[in-house]
N, CA, C and O of each residue as an XYZ file, in Angstrom:
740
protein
N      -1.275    -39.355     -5.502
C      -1.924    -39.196     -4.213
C      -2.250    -37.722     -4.001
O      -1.416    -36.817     -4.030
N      -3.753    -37.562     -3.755
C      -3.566    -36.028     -3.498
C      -3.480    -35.803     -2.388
O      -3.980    -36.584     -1.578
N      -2.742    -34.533     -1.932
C      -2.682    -34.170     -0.478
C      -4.042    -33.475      0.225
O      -3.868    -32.290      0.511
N      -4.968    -33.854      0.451
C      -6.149    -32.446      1.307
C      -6.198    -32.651      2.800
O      -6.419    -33.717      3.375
N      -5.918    -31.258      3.444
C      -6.425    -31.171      4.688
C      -7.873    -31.447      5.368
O      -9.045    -31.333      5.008
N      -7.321    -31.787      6.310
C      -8.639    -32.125      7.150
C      -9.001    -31.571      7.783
O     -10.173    -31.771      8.103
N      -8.049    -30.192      8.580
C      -8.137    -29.787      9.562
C      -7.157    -28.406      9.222
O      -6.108    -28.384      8.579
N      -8.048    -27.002     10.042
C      -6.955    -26.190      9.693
C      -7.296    -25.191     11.160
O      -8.282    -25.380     11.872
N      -6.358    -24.231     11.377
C      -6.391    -23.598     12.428
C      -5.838    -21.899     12.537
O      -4.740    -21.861     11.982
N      -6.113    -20.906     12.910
C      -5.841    -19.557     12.653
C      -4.352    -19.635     13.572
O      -3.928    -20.640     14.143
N      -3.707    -18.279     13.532
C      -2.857    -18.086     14.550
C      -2.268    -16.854     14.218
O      -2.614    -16.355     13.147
N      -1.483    -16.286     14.886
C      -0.839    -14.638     14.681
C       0.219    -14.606     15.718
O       0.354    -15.293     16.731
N       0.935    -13.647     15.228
C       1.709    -13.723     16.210
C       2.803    -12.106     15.482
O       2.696    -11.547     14.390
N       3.783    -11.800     16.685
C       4.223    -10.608     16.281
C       5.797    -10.422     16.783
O       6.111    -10.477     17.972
N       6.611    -10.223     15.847
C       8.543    -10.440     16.681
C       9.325     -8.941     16.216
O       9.176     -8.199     15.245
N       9.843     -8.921     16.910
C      11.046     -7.475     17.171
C      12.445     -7.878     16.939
O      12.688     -8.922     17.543
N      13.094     -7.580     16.511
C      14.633     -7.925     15.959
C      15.486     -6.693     15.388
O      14.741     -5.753     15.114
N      17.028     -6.398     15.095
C      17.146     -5.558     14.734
C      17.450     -6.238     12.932
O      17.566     -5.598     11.886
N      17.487     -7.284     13.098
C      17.421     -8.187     11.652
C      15.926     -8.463     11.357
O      15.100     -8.760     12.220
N      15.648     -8.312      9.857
C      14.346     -8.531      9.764
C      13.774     -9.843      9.284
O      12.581    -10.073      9.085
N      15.056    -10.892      9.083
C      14.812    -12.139      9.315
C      14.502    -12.780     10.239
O      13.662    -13.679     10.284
N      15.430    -12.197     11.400
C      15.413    -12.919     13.036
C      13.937    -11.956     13.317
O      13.146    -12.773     13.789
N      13.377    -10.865     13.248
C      11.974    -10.630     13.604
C      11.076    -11.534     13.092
O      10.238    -12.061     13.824
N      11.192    -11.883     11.383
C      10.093    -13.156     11.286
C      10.076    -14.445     12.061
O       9.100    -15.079     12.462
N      11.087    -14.645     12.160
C      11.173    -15.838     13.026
C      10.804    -15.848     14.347
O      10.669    -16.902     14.969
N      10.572    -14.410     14.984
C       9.959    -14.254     16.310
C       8.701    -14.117     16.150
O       8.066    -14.455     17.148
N       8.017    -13.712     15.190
C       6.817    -13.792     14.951
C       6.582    -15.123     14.313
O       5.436    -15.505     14.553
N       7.181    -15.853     13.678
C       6.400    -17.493     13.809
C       6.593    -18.233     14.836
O       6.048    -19.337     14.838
N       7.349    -17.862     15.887
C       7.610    -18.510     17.366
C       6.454    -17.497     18.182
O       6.042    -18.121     19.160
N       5.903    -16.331     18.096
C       4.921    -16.039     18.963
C       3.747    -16.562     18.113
O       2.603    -16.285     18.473
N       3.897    -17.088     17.327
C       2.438    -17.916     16.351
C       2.436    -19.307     16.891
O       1.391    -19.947     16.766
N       3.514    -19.891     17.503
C       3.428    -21.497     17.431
C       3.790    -21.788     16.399
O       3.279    -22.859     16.073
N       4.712    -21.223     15.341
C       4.784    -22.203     13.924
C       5.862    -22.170     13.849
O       5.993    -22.987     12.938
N       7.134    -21.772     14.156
C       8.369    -21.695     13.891
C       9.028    -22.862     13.715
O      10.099    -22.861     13.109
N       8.534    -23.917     14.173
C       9.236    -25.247     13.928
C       9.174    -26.176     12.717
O       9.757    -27.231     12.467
N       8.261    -25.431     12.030
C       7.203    -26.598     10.564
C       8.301    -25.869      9.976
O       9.075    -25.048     10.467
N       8.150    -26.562      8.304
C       8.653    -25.693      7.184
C       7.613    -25.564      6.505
O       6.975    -26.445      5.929
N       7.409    -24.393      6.563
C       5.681    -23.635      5.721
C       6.181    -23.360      4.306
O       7.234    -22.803      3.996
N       5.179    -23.882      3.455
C       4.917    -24.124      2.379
C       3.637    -23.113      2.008
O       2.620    -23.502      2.581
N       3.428    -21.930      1.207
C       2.882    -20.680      1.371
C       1.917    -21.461      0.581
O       2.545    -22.253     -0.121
N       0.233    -21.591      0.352
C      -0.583    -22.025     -0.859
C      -1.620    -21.008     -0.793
O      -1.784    -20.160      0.084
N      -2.362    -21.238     -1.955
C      -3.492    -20.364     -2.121
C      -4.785    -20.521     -1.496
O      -5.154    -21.540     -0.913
N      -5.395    -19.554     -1.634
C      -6.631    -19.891     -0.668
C      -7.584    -20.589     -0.925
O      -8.429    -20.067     -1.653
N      -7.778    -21.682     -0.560
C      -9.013    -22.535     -0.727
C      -8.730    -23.501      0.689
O      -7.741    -23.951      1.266
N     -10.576    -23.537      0.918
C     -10.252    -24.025      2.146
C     -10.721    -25.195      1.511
O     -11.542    -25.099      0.598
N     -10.133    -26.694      2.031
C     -10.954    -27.826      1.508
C     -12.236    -27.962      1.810
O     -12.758    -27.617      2.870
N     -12.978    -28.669      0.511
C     -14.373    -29.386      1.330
C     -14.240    -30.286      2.995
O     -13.317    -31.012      3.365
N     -14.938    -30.079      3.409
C     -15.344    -30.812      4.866
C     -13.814    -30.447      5.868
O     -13.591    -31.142      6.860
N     -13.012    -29.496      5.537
C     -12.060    -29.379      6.218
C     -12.252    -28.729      7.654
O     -12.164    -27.504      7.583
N     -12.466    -29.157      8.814
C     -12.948    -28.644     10.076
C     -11.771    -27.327     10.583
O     -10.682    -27.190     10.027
N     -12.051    -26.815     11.246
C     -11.376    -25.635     11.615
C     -11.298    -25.577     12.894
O     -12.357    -25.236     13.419
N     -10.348    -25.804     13.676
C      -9.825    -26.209     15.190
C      -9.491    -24.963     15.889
O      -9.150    -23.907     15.355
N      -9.644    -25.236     17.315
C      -8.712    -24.148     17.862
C      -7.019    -24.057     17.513
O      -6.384    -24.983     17.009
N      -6.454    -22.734     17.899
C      -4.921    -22.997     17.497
C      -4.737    -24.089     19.014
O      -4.426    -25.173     18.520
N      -4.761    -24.168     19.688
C      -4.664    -24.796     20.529
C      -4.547    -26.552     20.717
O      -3.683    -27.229     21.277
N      -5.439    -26.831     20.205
C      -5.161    -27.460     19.335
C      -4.574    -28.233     18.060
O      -4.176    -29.382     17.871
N      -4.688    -27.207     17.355
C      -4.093    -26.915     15.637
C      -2.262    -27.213     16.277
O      -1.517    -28.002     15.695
N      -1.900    -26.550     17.315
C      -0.100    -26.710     17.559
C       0.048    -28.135     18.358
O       1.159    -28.666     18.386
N      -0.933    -28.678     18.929
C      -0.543    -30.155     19.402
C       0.013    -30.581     18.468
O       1.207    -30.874     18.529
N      -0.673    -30.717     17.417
C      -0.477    -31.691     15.934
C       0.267    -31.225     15.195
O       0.043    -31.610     14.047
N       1.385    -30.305     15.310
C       2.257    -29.998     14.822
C       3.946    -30.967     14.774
O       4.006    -31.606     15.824
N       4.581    -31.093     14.341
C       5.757    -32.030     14.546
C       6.765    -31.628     14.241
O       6.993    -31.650     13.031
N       8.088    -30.949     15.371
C       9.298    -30.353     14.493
C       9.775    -30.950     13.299
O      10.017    -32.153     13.204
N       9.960    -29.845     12.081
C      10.307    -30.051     10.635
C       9.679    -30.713      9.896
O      10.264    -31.488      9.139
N       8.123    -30.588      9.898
C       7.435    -31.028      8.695
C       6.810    -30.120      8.330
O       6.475    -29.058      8.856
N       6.551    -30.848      6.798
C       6.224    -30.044      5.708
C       4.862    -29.697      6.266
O       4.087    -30.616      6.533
N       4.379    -27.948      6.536
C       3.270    -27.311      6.819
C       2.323    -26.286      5.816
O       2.582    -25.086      5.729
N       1.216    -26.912      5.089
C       1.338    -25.824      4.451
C      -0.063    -24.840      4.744
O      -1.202    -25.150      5.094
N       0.449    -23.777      4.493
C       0.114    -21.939      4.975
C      -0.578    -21.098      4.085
O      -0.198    -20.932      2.926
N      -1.711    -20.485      4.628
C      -1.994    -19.250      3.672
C      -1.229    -18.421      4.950
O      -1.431    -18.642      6.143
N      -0.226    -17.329      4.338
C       0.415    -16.745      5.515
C       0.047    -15.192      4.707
O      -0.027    -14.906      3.512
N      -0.179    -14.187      6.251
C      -0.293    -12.619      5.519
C       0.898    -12.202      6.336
O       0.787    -12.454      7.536
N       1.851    -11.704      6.008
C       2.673    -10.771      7.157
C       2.953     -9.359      7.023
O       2.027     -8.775      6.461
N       3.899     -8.630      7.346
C       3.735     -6.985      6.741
C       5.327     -7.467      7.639
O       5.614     -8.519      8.211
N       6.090     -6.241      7.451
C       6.801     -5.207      8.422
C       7.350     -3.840      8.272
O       6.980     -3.018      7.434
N       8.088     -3.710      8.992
C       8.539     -2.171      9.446
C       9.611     -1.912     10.199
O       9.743     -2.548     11.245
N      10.480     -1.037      9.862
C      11.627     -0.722     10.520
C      11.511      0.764     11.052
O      12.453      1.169     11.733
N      10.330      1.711     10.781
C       9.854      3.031     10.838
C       9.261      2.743     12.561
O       8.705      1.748     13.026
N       9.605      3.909     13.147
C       9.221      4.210     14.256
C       7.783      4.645     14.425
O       7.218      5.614     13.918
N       7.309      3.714     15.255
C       5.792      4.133     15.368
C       4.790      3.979     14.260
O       3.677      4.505     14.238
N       5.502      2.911     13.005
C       4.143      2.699     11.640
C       3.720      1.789     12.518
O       4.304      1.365     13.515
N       2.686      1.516     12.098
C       1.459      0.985     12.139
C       1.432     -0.356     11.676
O       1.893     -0.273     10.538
N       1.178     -1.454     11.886
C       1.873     -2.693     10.541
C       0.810     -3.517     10.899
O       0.411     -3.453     12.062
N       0.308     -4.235     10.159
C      -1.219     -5.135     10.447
C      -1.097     -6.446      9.338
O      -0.907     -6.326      8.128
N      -1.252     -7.662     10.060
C      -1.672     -8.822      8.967
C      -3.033     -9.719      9.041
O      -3.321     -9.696     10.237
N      -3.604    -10.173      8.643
C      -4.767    -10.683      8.457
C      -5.250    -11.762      7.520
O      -5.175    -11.654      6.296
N      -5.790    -12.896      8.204
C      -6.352    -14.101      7.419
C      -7.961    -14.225      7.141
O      -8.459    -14.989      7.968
N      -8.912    -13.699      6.224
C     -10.152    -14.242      6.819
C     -10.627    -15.849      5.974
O     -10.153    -16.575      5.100
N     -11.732    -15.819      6.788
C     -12.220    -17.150      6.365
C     -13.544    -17.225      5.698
O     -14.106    -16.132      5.761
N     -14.094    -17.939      5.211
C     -15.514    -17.881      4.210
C     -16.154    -19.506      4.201
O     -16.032    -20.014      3.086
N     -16.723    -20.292      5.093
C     -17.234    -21.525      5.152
C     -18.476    -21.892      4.422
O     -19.535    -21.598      4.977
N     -18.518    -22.503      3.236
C     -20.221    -22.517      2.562
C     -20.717    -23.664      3.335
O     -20.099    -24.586      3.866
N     -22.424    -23.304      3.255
C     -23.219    -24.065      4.003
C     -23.434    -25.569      3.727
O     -23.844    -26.345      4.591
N     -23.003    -26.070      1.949
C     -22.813    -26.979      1.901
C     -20.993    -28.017      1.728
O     -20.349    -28.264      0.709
N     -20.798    -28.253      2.705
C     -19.204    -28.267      3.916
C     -18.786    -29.327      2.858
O     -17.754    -29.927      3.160
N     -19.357    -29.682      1.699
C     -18.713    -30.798      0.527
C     -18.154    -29.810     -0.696
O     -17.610    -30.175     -1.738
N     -18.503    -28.212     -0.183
C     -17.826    -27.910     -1.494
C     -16.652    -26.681     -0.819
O     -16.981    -25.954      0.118
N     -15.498    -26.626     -1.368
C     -14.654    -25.761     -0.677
C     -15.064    -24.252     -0.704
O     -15.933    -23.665     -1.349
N     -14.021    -23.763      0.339
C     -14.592    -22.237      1.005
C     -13.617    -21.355      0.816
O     -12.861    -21.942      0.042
N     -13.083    -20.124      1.081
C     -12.502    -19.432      0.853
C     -11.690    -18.701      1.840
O     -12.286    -18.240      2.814
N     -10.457    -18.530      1.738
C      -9.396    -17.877      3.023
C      -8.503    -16.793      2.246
O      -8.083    -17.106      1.132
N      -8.255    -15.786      2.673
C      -7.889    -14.560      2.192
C      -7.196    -14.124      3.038
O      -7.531    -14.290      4.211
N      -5.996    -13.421      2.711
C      -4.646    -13.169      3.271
C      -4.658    -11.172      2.756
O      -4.916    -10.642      1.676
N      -4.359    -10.727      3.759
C      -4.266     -8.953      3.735
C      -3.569     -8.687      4.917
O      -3.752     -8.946      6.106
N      -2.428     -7.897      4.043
C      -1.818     -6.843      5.172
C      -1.530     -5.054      4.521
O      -1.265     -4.615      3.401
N      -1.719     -4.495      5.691
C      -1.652     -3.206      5.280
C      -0.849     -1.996      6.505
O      -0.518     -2.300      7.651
N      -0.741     -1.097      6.083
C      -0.373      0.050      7.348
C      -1.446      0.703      7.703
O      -2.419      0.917      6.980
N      -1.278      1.096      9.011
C      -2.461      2.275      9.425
C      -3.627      2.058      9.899
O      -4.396      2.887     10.385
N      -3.873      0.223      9.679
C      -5.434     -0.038     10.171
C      -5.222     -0.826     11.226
O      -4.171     -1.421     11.467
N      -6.545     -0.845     12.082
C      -6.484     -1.630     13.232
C      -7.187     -2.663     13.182
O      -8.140     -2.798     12.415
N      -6.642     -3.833     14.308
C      -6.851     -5.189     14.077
C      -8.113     -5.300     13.021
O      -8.173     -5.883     11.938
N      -9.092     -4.532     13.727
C     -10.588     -4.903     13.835
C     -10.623     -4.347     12.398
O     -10.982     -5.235     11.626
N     -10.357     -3.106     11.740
C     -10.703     -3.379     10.166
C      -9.896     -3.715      9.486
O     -10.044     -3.253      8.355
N      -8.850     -4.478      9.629
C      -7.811     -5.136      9.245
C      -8.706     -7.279      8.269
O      -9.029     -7.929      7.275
N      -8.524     -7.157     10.124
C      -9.909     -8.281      9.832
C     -11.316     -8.479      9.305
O     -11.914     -9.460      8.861
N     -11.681     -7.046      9.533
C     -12.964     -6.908      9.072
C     -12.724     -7.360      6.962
O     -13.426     -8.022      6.197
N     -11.464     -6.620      6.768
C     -11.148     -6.334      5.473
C     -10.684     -7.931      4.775
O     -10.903     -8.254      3.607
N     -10.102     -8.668      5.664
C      -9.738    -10.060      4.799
C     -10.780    -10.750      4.905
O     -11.008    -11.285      3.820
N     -12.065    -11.194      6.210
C     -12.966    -11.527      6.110
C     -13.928    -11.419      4.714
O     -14.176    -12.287      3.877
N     -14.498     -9.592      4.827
C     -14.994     -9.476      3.086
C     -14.462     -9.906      1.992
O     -15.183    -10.204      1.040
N     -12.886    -10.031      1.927
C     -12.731    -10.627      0.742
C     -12.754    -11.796      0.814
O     -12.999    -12.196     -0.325
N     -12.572    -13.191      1.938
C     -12.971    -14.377      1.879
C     -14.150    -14.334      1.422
O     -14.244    -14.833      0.301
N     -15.308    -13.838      1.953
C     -16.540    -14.157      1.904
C     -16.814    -13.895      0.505
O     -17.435    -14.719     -0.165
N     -16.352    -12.697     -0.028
C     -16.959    -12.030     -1.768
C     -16.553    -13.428     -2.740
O     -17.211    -14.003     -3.607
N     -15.228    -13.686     -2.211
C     -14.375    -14.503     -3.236
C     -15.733    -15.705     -2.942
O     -16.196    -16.049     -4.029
N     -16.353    -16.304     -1.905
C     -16.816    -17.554     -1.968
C     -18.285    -16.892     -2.749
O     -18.740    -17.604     -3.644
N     -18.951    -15.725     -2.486
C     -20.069    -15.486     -2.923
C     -20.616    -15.496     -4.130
O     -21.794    -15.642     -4.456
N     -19.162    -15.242     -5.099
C     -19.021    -15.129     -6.527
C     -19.095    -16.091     -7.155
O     -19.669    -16.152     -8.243
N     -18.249    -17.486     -6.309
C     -18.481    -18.584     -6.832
C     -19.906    -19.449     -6.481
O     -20.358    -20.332     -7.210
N     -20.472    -19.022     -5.279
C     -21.489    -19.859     -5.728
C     -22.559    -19.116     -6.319
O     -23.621    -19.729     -6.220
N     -22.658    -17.977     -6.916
C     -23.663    -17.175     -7.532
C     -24.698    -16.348     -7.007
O     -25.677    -15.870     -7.579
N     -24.150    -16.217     -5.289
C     -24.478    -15.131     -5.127
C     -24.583    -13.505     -5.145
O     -23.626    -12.764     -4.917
N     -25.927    -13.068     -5.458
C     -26.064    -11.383     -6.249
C     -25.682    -10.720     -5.002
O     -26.048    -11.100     -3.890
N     -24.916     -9.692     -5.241
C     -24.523     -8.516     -4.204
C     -24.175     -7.258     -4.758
O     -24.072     -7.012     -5.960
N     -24.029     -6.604     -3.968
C     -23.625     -5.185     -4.502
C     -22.113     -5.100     -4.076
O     -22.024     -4.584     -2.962
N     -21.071     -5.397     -4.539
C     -19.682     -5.348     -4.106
C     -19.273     -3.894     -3.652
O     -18.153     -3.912     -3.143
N     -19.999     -2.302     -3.692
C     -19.580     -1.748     -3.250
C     -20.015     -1.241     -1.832
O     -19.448     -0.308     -1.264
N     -21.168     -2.000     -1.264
C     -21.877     -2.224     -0.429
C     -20.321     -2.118      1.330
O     -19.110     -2.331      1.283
N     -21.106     -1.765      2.390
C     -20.327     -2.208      3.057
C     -20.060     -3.366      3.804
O     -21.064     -4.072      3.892
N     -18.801     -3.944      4.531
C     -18.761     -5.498      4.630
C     -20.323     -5.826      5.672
O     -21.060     -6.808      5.586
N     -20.443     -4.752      6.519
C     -21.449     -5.321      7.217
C     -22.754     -5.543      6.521
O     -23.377     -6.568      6.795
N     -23.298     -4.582      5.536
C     -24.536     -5.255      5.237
C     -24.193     -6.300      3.844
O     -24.957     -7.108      3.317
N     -22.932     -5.999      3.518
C     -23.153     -7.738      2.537
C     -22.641     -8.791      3.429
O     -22.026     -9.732      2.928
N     -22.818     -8.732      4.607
C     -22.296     -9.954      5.742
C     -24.152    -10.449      5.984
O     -24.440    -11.610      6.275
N     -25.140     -9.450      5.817
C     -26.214     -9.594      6.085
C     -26.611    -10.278      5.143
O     -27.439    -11.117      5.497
N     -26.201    -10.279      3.324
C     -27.127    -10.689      2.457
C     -26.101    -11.987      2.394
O     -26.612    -12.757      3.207
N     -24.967    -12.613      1.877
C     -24.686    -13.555      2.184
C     -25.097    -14.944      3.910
O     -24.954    -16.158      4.058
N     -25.487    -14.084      4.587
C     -26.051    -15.048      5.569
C     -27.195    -14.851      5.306
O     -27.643    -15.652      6.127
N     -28.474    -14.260      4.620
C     -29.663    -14.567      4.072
C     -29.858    -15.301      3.100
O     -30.808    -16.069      2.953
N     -28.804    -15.079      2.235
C     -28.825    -16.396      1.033
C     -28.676    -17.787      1.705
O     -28.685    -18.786      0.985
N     -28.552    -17.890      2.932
C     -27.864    -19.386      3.414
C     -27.057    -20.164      2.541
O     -27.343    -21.352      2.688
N     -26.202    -19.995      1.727
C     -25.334    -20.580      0.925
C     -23.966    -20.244      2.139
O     -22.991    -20.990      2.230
N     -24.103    -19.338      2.754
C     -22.434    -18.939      3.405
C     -22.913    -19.041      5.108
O     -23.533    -18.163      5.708
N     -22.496    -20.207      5.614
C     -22.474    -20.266      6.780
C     -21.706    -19.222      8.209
O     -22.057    -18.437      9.089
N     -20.703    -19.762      7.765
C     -19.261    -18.789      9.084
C     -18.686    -17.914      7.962
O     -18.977    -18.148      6.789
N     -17.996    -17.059      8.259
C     -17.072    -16.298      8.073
C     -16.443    -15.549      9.621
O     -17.041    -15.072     10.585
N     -15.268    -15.683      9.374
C     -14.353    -15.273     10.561
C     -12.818    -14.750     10.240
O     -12.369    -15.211      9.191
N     -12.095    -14.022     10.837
C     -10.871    -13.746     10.442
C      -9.731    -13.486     11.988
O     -10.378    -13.267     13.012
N      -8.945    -13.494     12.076
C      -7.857    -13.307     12.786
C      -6.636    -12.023     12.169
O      -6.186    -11.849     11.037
N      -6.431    -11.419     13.236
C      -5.844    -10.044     12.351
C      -4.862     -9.799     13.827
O      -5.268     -9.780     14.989
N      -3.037     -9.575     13.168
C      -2.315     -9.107     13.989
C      -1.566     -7.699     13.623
O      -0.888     -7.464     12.622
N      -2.004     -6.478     15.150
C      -1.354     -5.655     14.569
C      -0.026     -5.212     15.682
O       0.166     -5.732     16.782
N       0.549     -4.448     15.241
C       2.122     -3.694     15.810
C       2.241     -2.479     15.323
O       1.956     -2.096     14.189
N       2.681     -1.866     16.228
C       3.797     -0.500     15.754
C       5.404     -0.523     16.065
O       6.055     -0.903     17.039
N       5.804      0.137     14.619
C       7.251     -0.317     14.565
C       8.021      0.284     16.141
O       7.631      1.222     16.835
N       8.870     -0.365     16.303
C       9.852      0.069     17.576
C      10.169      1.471     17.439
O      10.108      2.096     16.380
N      10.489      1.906     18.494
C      11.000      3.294     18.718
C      12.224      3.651     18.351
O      12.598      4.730     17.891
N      13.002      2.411     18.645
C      14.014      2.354     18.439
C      15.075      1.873     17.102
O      16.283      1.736     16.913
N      13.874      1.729     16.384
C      13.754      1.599     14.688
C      14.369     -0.235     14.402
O      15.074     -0.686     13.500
N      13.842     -0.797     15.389
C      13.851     -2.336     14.854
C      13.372     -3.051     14.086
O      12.315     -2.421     14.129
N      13.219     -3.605     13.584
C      12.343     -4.403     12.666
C      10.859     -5.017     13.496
O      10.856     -5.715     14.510
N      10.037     -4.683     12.973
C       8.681     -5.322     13.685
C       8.043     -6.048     12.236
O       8.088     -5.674     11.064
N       7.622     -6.886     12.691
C       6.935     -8.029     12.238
C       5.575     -8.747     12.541
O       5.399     -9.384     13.580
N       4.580     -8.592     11.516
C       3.583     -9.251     12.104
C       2.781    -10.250     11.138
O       2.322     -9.723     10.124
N       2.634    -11.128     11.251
C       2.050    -12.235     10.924
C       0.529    -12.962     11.457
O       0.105    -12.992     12.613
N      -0.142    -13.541     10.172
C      -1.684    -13.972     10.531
C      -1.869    -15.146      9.653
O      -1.824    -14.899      8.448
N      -2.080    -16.439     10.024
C      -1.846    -17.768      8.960
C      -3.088    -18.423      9.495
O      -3.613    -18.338     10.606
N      -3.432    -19.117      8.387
C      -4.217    -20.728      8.565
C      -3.177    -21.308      8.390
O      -2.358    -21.149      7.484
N      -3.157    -22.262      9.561
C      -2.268    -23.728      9.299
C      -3.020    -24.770      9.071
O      -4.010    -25.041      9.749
N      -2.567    -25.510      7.995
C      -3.564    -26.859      7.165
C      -3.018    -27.799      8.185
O      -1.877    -27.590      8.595
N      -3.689    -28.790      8.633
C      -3.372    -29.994      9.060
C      -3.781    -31.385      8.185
O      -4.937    -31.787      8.057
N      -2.314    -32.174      7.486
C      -3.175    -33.135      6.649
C      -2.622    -34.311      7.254
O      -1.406    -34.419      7.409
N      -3.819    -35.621      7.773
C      -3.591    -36.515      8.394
C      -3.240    -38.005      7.059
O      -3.686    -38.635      6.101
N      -2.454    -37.879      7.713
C      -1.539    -39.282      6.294
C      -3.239    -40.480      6.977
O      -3.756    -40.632      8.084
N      -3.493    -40.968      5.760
C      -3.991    -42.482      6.343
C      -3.156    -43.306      6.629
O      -3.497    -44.409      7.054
């Protein structure tokens, strides 16, 4: 039986602890996910797999089932770093062949090129496969222009969470996931 999602949904979220276990776990409870057992997979988004609000995406969640995750997280116990995670997404125009989701975390950047940065690599990773020409050293915005002129790449989107470590030198934690939703027949 193969397992494919049908349905998947972004989310982020960010936890403080002086344990840096109990901080992840506050950051999958400010995500909505703390209750699944996430199962980490690689990025591919399924064919025809729709993409929900999280709002959604956590109705259909069920304490202690198997969830599985492209998850990015980072942390920090340094006062005042910088800590950033990020999911982007890459949807091709024809929704029967799968798409691409990309996981990045880093220090020092903010949300916005955090996201900007996993987005480009969703999108490159899907561009390559369907044979679209680009200049990879190009910047994300104008190869955001030639992939949506090729019409082969519909959406691309990303979700990006950032933090700075506590002052007080706690553990900070930040986290950025697609959650797959797969509906049993």
């Amino acid at each position: 039986m193969a397992v494919i999602p049908q349905k998947v949904f972004l989310t982020k979220g960010v936890g403080r602890h002086r344990d840096q276990l109990q901080s992840f776990e506050l950051a999958l409870r400010s995500a909505g996910i703390q209750h699944c057992n996430l199962v980490n997979v690689s990025s591919i988004l399924p064919p025809n797999c729709k993409i929900i609000s999280s709002e959604a995406g956590k109705k259909l969640l069920k304490p202690g089932q198997i969830t599985f995750v492209v998850l990015a997280k980072n942390a920090t116990n340094e006062p005042n770093r910088l800590v950033s995670a990020a999911i982007g997404i890459a949807v091709p125009k024809d929704r029967s062949f799968y798409g691409y989701l990309s996981e990045y975390h880093s220090f020092g950047e903010s949300a916005k090129k955090a996201g900007d940065y996993a987005e480009d690599l969703a999108a490159t990773m899907l561009a390559t496969t369907l044979g679209i020409e680009f200049d990879p050293d190009k910047a994300w915005d104008e190869k955001k222009q030639v992939f949506r002129m090729s019409g082969e790449i519909v959406k691309t989107k990303s979700i990006a969470q950032t933090a700075r470590g506590s002052i007080h030198g706690l553990w900070t934690t930040v986290i950025a996931a697609a959650v797959f939703i797969v509906e049993m027949q």
